[in-house]
N, C-alpha and C positions, 0 to 999 in steps of 0.2 A: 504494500500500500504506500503510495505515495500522499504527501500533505503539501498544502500552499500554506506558509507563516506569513504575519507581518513585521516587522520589524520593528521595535517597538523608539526606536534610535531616529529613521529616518524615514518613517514609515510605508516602505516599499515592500511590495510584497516577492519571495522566491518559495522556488520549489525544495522538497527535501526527504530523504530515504526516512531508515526509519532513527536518524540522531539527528537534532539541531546542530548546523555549522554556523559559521561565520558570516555575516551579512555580506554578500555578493555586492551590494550597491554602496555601504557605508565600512563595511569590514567591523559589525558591531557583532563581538561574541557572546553576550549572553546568551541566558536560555527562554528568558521570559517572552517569549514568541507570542503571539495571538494566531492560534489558529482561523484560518479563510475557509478553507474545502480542503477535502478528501476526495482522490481518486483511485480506480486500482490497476486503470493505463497508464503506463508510463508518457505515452503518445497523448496523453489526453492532457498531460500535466502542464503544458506551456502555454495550451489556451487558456487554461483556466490561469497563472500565473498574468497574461498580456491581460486578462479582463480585468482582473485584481486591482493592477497595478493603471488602468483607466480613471483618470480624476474622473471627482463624482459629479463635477458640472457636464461632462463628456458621455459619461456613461449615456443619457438619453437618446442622442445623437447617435453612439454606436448602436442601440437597441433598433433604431430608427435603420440603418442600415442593413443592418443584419434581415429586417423586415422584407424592407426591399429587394435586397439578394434574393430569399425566399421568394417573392412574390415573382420578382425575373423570373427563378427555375420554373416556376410554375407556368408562368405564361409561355414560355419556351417547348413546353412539355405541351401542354395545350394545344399552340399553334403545330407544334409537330406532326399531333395526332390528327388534326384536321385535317393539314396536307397529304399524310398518308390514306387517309381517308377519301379525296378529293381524288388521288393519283389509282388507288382501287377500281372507283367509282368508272373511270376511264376505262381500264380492263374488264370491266363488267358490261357498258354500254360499248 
C-alpha cells in the first residue's frame, strides 16, 4: 500500500512506501505527516500526489477540466458510432 503525506513544514504533498522519508520539496524529516489518500497502485500514486498538491483556488478549475475531457471522450464515442452506423446503412441500401 502506498500513502500521499502532507508535509507538515511546507505543506506539499509526496508519495511514500510503507516508512515516512524526508520531505522531497522542503527536505523536512519528521514524522508528523498528515495523511491525504491511500492507494494500492503504485501507478495510481502520482495522480493522486499532482491532485494533492493543486492549490485549493485551482482545484475547481481542474474538476472543471477533467469534466470536459470526459465529456470530449464521450462525444467522440458518440459521433463515432453514428458514422459507423451511417457507413453500414450504405452496405445495406
Amino acid at each position: 500500500m502506498w500513502s500521499v503525506v502532507r508535509c507538515p513544514q511546507c505543506g506539499m504533498c509526496r508519495g511514500i512506501g510503507k516508512h515516512v522519508s524526508t520531505c522531497t520539496h522542503c527536505g523536512y524529516a519528521g514524522k508528523d505527516v498528515e495523511l491525504v489518500d491511500t492507494v494500492h497502485d503504485p501507478n495510481d500514486l502520482q495522480v493522486l500526489v499532482s491532485r494533492a498538491n493543486i492549490p485549493d483556488n485551482l482545484q475547481a478549475d481542474q474538476r472543471l477540466m477533467e469534466i470536459r475531457e470526459v465529456e470530449k471522450t464521450i462525444a467522440n464515442k458518440y459521433n463515432a458510432e453514428i458514422i459507423e452506423h451511417k457507413e453500414m446503412q450504405k452496405l445495406v441500401f
